[in-house]
C-alpha positions in Angstrom: 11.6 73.8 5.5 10.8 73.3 1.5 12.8 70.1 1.6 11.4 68.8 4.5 8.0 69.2 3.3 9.4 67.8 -0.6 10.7 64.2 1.7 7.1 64.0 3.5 5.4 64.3 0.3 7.7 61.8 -1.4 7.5 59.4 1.8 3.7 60.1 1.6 3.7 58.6 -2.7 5.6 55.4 -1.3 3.5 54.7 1.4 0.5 55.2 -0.8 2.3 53.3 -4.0 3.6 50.5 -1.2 0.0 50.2 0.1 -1.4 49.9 -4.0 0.7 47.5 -5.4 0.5 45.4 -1.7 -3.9 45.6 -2.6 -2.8 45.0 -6.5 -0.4 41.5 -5.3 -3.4 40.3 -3.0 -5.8 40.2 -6.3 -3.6 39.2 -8.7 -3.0 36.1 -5.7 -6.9 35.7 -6.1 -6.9 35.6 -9.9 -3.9 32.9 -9.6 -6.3 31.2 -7.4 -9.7 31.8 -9.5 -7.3 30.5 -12.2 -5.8 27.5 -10.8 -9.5 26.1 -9.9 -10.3 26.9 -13.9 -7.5 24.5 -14.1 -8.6 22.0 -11.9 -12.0 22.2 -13.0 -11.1 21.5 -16.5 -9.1 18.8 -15.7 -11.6 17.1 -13.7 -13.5 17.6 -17.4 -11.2 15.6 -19.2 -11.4 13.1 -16.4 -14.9 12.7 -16.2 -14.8 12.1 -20.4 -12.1 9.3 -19.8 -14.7 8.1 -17.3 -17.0 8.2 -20.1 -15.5 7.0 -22.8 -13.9 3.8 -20.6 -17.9 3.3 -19.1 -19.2 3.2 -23.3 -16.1 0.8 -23.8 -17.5 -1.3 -20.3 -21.1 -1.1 -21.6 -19.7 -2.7 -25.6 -18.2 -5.7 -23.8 -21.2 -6.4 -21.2 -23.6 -6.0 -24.1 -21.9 -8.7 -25.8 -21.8 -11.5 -22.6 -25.2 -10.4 -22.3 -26.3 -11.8 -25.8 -23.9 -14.7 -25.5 -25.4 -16.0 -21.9 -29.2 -15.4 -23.9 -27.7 -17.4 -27.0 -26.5 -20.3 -24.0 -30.1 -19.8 -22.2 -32.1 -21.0 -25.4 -29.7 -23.4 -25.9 -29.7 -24.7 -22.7 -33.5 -24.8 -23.0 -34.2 -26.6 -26.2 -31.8 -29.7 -24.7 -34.0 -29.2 -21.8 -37.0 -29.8 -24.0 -35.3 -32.7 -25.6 -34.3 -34.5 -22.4 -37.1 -34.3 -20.9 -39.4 -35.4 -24.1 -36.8 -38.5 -23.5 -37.9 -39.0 -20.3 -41.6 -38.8 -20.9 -41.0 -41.1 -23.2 -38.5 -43.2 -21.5 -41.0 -42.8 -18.4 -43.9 -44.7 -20.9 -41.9 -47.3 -22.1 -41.0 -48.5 -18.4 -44.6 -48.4 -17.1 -45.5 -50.0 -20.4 -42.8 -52.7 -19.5 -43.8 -53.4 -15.8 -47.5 -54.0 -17.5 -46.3 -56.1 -19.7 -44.0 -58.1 -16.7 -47.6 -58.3 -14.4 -49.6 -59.3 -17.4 -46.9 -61.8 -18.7 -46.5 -63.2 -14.9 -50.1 -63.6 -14.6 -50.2 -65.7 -17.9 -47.0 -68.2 -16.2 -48.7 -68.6 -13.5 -52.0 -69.8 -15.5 -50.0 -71.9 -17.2 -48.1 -73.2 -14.4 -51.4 -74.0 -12.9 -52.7 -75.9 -15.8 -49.3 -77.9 -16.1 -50.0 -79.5 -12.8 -53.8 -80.1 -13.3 -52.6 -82.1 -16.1 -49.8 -83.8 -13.8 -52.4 -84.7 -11.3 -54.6 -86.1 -14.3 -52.4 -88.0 -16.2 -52.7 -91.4 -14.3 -57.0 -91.3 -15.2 -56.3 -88.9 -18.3 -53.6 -90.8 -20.7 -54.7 -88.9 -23.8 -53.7 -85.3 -22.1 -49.9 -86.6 -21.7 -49.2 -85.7 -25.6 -49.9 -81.8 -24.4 -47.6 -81.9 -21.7 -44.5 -81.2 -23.7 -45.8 -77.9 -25.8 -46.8 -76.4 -22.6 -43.7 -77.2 -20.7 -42.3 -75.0 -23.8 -45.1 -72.5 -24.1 -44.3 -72.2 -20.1 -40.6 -71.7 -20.7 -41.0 -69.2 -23.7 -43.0 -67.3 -21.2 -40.2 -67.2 -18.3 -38.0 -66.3 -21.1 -39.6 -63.4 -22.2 -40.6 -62.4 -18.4 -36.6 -62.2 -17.8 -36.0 -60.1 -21.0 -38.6 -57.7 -19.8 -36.7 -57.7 -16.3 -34.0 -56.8 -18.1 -35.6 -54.5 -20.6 -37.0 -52.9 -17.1 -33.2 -52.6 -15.4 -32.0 -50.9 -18.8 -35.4 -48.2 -19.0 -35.0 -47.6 -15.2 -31.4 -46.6 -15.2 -32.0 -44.6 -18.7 -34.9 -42.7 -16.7 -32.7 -42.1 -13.6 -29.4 -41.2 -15.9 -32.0 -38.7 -17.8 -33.8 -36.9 -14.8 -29.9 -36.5 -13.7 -29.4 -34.4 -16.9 -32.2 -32.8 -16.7 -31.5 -31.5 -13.4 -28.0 -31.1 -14.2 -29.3 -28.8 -17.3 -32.0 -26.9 -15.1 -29.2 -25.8 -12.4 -26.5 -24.6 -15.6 -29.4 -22.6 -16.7 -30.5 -21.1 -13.6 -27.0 -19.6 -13.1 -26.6 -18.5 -16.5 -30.0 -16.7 -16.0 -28.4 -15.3 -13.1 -25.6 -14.2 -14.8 -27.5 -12.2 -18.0 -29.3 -10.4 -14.9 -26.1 -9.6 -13.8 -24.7 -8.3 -16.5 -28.3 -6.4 -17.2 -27.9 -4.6 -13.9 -24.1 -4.0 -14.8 -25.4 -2.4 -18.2 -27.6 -0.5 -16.5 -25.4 0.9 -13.8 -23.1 1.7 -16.7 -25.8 4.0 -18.5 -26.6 5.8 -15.0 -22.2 6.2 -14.7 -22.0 7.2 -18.3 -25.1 9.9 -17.8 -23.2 11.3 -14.6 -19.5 11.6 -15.9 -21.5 13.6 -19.1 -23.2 15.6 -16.5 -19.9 16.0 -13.9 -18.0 17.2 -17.4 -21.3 19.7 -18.2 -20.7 21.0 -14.9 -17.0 21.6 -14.6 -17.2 23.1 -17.7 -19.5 25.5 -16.7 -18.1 26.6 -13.1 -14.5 26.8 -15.5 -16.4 29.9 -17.7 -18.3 30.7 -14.4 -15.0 31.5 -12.6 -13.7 33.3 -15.5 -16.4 35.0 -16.0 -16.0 36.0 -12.3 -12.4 36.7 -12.7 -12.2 39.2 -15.7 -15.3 40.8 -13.9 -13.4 40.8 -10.4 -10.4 43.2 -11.8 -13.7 46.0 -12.9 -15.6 45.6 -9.5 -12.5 45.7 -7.4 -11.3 48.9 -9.4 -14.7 50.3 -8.7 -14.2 49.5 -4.9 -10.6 50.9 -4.4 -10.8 54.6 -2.7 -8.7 56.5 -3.5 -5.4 57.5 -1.2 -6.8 60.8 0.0 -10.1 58.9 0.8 -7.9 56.6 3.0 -6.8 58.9 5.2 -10.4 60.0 6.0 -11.1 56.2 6.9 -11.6 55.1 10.4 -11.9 51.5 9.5 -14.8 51.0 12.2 -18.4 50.0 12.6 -20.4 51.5 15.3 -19.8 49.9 18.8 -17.9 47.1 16.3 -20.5 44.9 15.2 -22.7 45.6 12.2 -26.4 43.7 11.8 -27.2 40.6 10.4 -28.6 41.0 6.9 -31.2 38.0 7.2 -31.7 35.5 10.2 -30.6 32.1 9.0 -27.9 29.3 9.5 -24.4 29.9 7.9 -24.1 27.3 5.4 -20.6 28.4 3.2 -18.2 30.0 5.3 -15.5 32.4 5.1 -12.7 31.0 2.7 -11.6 28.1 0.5 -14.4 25.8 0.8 -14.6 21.8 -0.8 -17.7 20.7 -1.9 -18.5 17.1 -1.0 -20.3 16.0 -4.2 -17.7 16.9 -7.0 -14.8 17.6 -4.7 -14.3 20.7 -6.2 -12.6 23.8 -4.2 -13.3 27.1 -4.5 -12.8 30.4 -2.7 -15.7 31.9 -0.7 -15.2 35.7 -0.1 -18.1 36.0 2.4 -20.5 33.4 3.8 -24.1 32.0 2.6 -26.9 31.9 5.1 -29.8 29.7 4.0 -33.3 31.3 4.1 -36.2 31.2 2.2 -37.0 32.5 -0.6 -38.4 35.9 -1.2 -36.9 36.6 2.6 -36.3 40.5 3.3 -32.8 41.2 2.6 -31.5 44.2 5.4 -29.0 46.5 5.3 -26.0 45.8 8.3 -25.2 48.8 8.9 -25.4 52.7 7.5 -23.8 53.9 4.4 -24.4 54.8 0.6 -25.6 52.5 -2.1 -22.9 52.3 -4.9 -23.9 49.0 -6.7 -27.3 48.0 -7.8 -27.9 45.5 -10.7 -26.5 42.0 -12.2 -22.9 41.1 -11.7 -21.4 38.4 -13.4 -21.7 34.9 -11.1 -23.7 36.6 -8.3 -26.9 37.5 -9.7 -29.0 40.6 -8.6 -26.4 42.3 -6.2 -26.4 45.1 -3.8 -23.1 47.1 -3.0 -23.3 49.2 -0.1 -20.5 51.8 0.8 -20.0 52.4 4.9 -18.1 55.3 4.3 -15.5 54.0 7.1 -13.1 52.3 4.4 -15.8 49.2 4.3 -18.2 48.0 1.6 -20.6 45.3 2.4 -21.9 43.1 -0.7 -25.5 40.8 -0.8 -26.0 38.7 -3.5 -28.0 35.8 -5.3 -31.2 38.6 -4.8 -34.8 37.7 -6.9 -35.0 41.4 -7.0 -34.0 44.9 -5.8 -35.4 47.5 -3.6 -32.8 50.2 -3.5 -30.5 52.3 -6.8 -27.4 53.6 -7.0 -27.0 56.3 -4.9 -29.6 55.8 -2.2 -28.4 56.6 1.3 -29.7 53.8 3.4 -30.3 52.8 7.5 -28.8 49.7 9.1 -32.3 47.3 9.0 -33.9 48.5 6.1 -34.8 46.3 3.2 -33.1 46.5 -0.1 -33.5 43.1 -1.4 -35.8 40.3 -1.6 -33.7 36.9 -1.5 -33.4 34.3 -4.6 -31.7 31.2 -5.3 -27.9 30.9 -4.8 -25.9 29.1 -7.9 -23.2 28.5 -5.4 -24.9 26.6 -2.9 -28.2 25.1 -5.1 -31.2 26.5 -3.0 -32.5 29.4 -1.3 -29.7 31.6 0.6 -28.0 35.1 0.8 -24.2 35.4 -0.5 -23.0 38.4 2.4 -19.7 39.7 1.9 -17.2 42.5 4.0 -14.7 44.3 2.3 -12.3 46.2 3.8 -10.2 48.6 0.9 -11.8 46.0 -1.5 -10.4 43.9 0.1 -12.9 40.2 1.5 -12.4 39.7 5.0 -14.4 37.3 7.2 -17.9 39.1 7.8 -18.2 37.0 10.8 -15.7 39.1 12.8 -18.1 41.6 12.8 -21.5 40.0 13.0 -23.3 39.1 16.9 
């Protein structure tokens, strides 16, 4: 009889030491995985100030084309101003040359006119036949210098006509290397926005890497706290009334259950309950009956609640703006012992609801209608 009841006893340490160190490997798995994401997090740091560093390295070399391609504009616009003072003047000298051509043409043709008068009068006029000869020249000089101005016309036209060409030519180069400084101004610019987010991507790993080990030495305490002890677990019937326990605010689940990514800075970490988004200052209610056993600020979570169901179930509201019940305060299933806050976790106004079972998260939504 006395060694039966010695191998129930022994069989009874087992079960309860298999049963501990089975709750102790499950944590120690979630601090692995608390500590791999401090990992990842702080390599997504140094990333983010590679980022950094390459975008200030980026921003040196666009800095410089951007003074070259102004150096290039001014240049380009003083031979501008050059060519096209050349053209004004060029532009003068050709309307000052056609002038010339219609008042030297008008002279010939005076001339011309008076040659033949004289012809016509040479038979009754002998004496005028001595002038004939000096105007035949004068005449000729004037054809002369009427075909120089042609030519002097040919050569100003074609200078005019080769000089707008440059102009233009120098216009369109300087348009597009206007276009390329803006270009390289937007690039700088985009640079300083890329530079201020990779400082504020490493700011932020940073912080959720002493967030989550903040959260992880705190986790070892709270989960300590939580355990019951073996004799407890026997008492345990490991159920809610009719199985479903009430909602603690009415909202849509934003975070579930689980490992969860978040989309912005692709970071992962583990979500022991779910988030509901409400707003702020909402009535936070108890989901079912049981015995407040945790009332105050916890590490990561804010003003917290920790309620004890006395069925081997604790129920956990977070992210509070302030508190309604203490330790120790039996409470209903409905009644309010918080007032909602801000979450950290998800950036706006929402309640962090957990379920533990032994300490143990499970997913409260097994239980919630």
């Amino acid at each position: 009889m006395r060694l039966r009841f010695f191998f129930l006893i022994l069989i009874m340490i087992i079960s309860i030491q298999l049963l501990l160190s089975t709750e102790i490997e499950e944590k120690n798995n979630e601090l692995i995985k608390i500590k791999k994401q401090i990992q990842e997090n702080k390599k997504k740091a140094t990333e983010s100030e590679k980022k950094k560093k390459k975008a200030l390295n980026d921003k040196k070399q666009i800095q410089g084309k951007i003074s070259q391609s102004k150096t290039k504009i001014v240049k380009l616009k003083v031979t501008e101003k050059t060519l096209v003072i050349n053209l004004d003047l060029t532009k003068n000298k050709l309307n000052h040359t056609i002038d010339q051509m219609a008042e030297t043409q008008k002279t010939g043709e005076k001339q011309l006119t008076e040659l033949l008068f004289q012809f016509n009068q040479k038979r009754y006029f002998r004496k005028y036949n001595k002038l004939q000869p000096p105007l035949a020249s004068i005449i000729n000089s004037t054809s002369t210098k009427l075909l120089n101005l042609e030519d002097e016309k040919t050569s100003l036209f074609s200078k005019r006509i080769k000089t707008e060409k440059n102009v233009k030519n120098i216009r369109q180069e300087g348009m597009l290397e206007e276009k390329k400084r803006d270009k390289y101004s937007f690039l700088f610019q985009k640079l300083d926005k890329d530079i201020n987010k990779f400082e504020k991507e490493k700011s932020l790993y940073l912080k959720k890497s002493k967030d989550l080990e903040r959260t992880a030495k705190a986790l070892e305490t709270l989960v300590k706290k939580l355990q019951p002890s073996p004799k407890r677990m026997k008492e345990y019937s490991y159920k809610f009334i009719g199985g479903i326990i009430k909602w603690p605010v009415k909202g849509s689940v934003i975070r579930h259950f689980g490992v969860q990514t978040n989309d912005k800075y692709k970071i992962q970490t583990i979500n022991n309950g779910i988030d509901i988004a409400i707003n702020e200052g909402t009535q936070v209610l108890a989901a079912a009956d049981g015995d407040v056993v945790y009332s105050g600020i916890f590490s990561g979570t804010g003003k917290m609640i920790i309620i004890d169901h006395k069925n081997g179930y604790h129920t956990v509201y977070s992210f509070n703006n302030s508190l309604l019940v203490n330790i120790g305060t039996q409470v209903k299933q409905g009644q309010p012992i918080a007032l909602s806050g801000v979450s950290t976790t998800t950036e706006q106004a929402s309640v962090h609801f957990e379920v533990r079972k032994n300490g143990k998260p499970v997913d409260p939504m097994i239980f919630l209608k």
